[in-house]
N, C-alpha and C positions, 0 to 999 in steps of 0.2 A: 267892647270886649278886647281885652290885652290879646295881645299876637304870643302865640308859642314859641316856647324856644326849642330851638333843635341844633346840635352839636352833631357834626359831619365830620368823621374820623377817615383819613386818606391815607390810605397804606400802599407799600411801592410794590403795584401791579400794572399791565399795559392799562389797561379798562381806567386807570387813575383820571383820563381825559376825558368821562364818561361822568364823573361827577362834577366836573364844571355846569353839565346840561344841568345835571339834577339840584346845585346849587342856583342856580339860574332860576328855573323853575318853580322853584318851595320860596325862593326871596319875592318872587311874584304874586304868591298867594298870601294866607294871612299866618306866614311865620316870622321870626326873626333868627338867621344862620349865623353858625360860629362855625369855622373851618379846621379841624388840626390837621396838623399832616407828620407821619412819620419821615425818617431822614431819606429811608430810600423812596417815598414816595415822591421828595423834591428828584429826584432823578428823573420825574416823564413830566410834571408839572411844575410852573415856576407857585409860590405861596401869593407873591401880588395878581395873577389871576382870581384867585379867589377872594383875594381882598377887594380887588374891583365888583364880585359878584355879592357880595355876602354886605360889604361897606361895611369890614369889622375887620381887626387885625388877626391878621393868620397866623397863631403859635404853632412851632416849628421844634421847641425843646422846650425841656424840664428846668436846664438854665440856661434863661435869656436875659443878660444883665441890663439888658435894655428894656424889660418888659418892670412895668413898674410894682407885678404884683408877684410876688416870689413861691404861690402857690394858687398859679393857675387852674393846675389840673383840677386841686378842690373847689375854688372858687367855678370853674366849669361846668363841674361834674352838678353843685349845686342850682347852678343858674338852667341847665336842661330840663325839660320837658320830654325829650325823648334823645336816645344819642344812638348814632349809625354807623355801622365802618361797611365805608362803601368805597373801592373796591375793598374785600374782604381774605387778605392773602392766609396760606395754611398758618404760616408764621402766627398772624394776628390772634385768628383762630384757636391756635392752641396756646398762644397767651393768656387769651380772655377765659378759656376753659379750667384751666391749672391758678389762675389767681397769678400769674407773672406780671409782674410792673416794673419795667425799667426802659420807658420810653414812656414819652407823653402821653398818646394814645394807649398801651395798657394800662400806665395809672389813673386816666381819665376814667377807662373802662372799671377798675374795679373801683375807683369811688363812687360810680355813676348806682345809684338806686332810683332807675325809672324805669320807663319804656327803653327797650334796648333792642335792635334791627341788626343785623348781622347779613351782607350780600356776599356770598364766595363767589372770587373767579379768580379761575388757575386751571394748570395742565389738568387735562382730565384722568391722567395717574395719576397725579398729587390728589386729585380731590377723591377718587373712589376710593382710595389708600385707606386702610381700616383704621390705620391713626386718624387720621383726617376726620371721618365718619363717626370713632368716637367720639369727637369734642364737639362737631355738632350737634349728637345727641345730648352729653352734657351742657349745654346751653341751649338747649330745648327744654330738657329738664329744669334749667334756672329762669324759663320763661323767656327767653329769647326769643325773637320773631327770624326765622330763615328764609328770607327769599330767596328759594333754589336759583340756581345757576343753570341756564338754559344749553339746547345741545346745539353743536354746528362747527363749524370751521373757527380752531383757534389760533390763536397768532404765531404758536409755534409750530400752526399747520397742521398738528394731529389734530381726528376728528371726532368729538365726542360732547362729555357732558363737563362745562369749565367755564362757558360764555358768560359774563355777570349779563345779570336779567335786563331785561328791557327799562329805557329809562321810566317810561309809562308804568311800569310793574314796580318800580321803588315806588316813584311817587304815591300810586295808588296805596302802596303798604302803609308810608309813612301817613297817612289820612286816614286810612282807617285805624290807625292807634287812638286817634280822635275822636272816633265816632261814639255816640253809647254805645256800648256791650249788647248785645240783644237777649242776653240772659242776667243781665242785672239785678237784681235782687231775689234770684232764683239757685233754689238749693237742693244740689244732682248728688245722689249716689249712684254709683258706679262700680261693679262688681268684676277682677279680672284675676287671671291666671289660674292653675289647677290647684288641687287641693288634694293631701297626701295622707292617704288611709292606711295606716300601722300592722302590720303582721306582727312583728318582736319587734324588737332594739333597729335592726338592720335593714328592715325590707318595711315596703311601701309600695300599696296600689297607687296608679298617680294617671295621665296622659301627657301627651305632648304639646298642652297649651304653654304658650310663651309670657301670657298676658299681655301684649302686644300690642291688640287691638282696644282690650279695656283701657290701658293708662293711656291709647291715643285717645280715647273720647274724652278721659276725663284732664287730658292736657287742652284738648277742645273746649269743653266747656268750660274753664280757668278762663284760657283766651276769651271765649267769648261773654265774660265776666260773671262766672256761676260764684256759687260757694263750693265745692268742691270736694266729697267723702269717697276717698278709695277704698273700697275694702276689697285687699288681696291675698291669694295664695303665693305660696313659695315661686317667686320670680327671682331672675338674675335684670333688674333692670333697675337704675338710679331712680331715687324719690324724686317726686315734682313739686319745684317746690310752688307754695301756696295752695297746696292741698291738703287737707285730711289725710295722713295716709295710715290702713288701721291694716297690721299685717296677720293673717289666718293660718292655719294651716290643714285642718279636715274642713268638711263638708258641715258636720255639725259644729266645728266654731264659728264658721262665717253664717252659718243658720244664726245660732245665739245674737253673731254682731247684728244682723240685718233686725230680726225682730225687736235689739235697741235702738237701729237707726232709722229705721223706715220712716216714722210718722211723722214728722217736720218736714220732708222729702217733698221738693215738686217734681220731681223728673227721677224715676228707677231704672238703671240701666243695669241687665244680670248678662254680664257677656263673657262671666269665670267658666270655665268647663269645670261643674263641681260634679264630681265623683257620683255616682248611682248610686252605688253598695259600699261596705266596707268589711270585713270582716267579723266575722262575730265574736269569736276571743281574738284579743292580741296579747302573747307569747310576750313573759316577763324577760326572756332568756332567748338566744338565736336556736332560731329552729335548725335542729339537725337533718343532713341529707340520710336519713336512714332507711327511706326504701323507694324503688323504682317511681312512683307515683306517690300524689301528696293530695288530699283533700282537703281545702280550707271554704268551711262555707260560709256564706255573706248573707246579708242582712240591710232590710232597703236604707238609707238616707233620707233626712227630711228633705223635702223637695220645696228648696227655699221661692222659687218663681212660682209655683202654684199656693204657698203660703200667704206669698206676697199680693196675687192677681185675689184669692179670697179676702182679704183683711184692707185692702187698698182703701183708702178715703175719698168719698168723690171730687174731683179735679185734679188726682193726682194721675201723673202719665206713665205706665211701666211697659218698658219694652224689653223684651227675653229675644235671644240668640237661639239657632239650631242650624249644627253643623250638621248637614246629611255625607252619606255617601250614596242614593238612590233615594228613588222616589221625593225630590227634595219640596216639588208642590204641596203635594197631596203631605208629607210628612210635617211640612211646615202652617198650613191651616191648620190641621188639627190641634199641633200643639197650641198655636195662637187661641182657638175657641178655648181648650181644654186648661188652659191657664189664666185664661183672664185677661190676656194683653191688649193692649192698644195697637201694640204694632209687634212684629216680630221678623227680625234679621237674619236671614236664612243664607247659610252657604253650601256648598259643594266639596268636600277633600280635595275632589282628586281633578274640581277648575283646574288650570293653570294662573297660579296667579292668588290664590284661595286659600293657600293648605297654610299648617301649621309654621310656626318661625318666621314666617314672610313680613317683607314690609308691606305691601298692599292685599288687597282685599278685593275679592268679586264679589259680591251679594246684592240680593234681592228681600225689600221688603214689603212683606203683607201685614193686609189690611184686612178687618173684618169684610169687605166689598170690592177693597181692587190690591193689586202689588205695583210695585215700584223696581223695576229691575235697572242696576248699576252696573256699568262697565269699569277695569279696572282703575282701581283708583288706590292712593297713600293709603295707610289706616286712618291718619287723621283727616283725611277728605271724607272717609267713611262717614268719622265721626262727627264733624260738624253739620253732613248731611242730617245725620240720626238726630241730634239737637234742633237741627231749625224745621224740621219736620216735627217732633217733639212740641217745639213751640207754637206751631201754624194748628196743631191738633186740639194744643189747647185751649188760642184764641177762638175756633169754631165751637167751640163747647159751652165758650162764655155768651159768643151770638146768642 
C-alpha cells in the first residue's frame, strides 16, 4: 500500500515548534510529509528543520526562483491526501474562510480539494472574538475538520481557551481521516430548525429553535461518511456543504418533503421543532389592531414523527427529539412508545447548558428498556453520539 500524502501548513504562531513533534511523528508512521511554512512562520522556526524531518524540501513562497517548479502550490495541493495548518493563526483562518490567496499556504489552501484539518492557537481574545468564530464555523460548514484549542496557561500569560491541542490529539485527527467512515454507504435524513405558520403577509406562529443541533448531526454524519438530506426550516445558519440541503418553511411542507424522502432513508433523524397548530385562515391582507383582544383559531399539523414511526420500513432506525420543560421521564417514554421510535433525545429548557441558541447540549436518551443520560457536551458530540448509537441499534437487529 502507497503511504499517504499530507501537506503540513506552518503559520507564524508560538506553538509553530509543536509541529516539528507532529512532523516527526506522521514521517514515522505510514505517511509521506511536505512542509509549507508562512513568512512569519520562519520567524520561530528555521524551514531546514523540517527538511531534516519530513526529507522533502520545505517551500517557503509563491516565488522561489530556485524551486524548479513555478506552481507549487497546485502541484501541492494536487499531490495531498489531506493538508493541515497547524499551528492555525486567526490570520490563516480567516484566509481560508473568505477564499484569500496571497501566500503560499492560502493558495495551497484554496487549491487543496481533500481532507482539510484546521488547529487554532492564539490569544484567547483573538480566538472567542466572533470574527474569529465565524470563520470557524464557515470551515465547518466546507467540511473542515477543527481540532479545538485546549484551555491553560498561554504564552502571553493570559489564561484561557488558545493552547493548540495536544500533539497526540493532532495525530490522532489526522488518522482517523483515514479510517473508514463508520456510516459509509448509509443514507441519514435529518430534520432541523423551526417552521413558520402564516397569519397574513406579516405575522407567523414560529419558536425559538435555531436549528443548531439538527445541522450538528447532519454535519456528523457527513464526517462520519453518510449521504446526507437536511430538510430545514427557516435558519440563519450557512449550508454544509456535501449535503442535501432541502429548505421548508410550514410544518406541512416539510410533512410533504419527508413523505418524498423517507423511504431510501437508513437512519431518521426529526430534531426540527415543527410547529403543533397553525392557523386556520391565513389573512391575504395585514390584520388590523382593531379591537382590544383578537381570536385566531388553529388547527392541528400533520404530525410528521408519528407519520413516519407508522410507515417506517423494517431496519430503518428513526429517532425523534422532545424538548421538555417538566416531567421530562415520564414525557419522554411516552412519546417514544406513542411514536414509534427507536430511540428518543429528550432535553430540559431550562438545564443549564440545554436551552435554545446554545452551542451544547444536555440530553438524555431513551430506549424502549433503558436511557442513556449525557452530560454537557458540543451539539456535535451530541450528534455523533446519536449516529453511533443509531448504528450499534442497527447492527443488533441484524444478530
Amino acid at each position: 500500500m502507497s503511504k499517504k500524502h499530507i501537506v503540513i501548513a506552518v503559520t507564524g504562531g508560538i506553538a509553530a515548534y509543536k509541529a516539528c513533534d507532529i512532523v516527526s511523528r506522521l514521517s514515522k508512521k505510514d505517511y509521506e510529509i511536505k512542509v509549507i511554512m508562512s513568512k512569519h512562520a520562519m520567524k520561530f522556526v528555521a524551514p531546514i528543520t523540517f527538511e531534516a524531518l519530513s526529507h522533502h524540501k520545505c517551500e517557503t513562497s509563491l516565488f522561489d526562483e530556485t524551486n524548479e517548479d513555478p506552481i507549487a502550490h497546485i502541484t501541492l495541493a494536487k499531490w495531498a491526501d489531506a493538508f493541515v495548518i497547524v499551528p492555525a493563526t486567526a490570520n490563516a483562518i480567516a484566509k481560508a474562510a473568505y477564499g484569500i490567496a496571497d501566500d503560499l499556504v492560502s493558495t495551497t489552501a484554496l487549491a487543496c480539494h481533500t481532507r482539510k484539518i484546521v488547529c487554532p492557537a492564539m490569544n484567547v481574545h483573538m480566538y472567542e472574538n466572533e470574527a474569529t468564530q465565524n470563520n470557524l464555523q464557515i470551515l465547518k460548514s466546507r467540511g473542515w475538520i477543527v481540532v479545538e484549542p485546549e484551555e491553560g496557561m498561554l504564552a502571553c500569560q493570559d489564561v484561557g481557551k488558545g493552547k493548540l491541542a495536544s500533539v497526540d490529539t493532532i495525530v490522532d485527527a489526522i488518522d482517523h481521516l483515514f479510517e473508514q467512515p463508520v456510516l459509509a454507504g448509509k443514507k441519514v435524513l435529518v430534520s432541523a430548525g423551526p417552521t413558520q405558520e402564516g397569519l397574513d403577509p406579516v405575522r407567523f406562529i414560529s419558536n425559538h429553535s435555531s436549528g443548531k443541533q439538527g445541522y450538528a448531526i447532519a454535519h456528523a454524519a457527513r464526517e462520519l461518511g453518510a449521504e446526507v438530506t437536511l430538510v430545514h426550516g427557516p435558519v440563519s445558519l450557512p449550508d454544509i456543504e456535501g449535503v442535501q440541503m432541502i429548505e421548508t418553511k410550514s410544518a406541512q411542507d416539510m410533512f410533504d418533503c419527508f413523505t418524498k424522502e423517507y423511504a431510501d432513508k437508513d437512519y431518521i433523524i426529526m430534531a426540527a421543532a415543527v410547529s403543533d397548530y397553525r392557523p386556520k385562515t391565513v389573512h391575504e391582507q395585514k390584520m388590523k389592531k382593531n379591537a382590544d383582544q383578537m381570536c385566531i383559531e388553529l388547527v392541528k399539523n400533520p404530525d410528521i414523527l408519528a407519520w413516519i414511526g407508522e410507515h417506517k420500513r423494517p431496519g430503518q432506525i428513526l429517532c425523534g427529539f422532545a424538548m421538555e420543560t417538566e416531567n421530562l421521564e415520564h414525557n419522554a417514554k411516552e412519546k417514544l412508545s406513542r411514536k414509534n421510535c427507536d430511540l428518543l433525545v429528550a432535553n430540559n429548557l431550562f438545564t443549564k447548558g440545554a436551552g435554545f441558541q446554545t452551542p451544547t447540549n444536555v440530553v438524555t436518551i431513551f430506549f424502549p428498556d433503558h436511557k442513556m443520560e449525557l452530560g454537557t457536551m458540543t451539539k456535535e458530540e451530541v450528534g455523533k453520539v446519536i449516529l453511533n448509537t443509531m448504528k450499534e441499534l442497527e447492527e443488533k437487529a441484524c444478530w
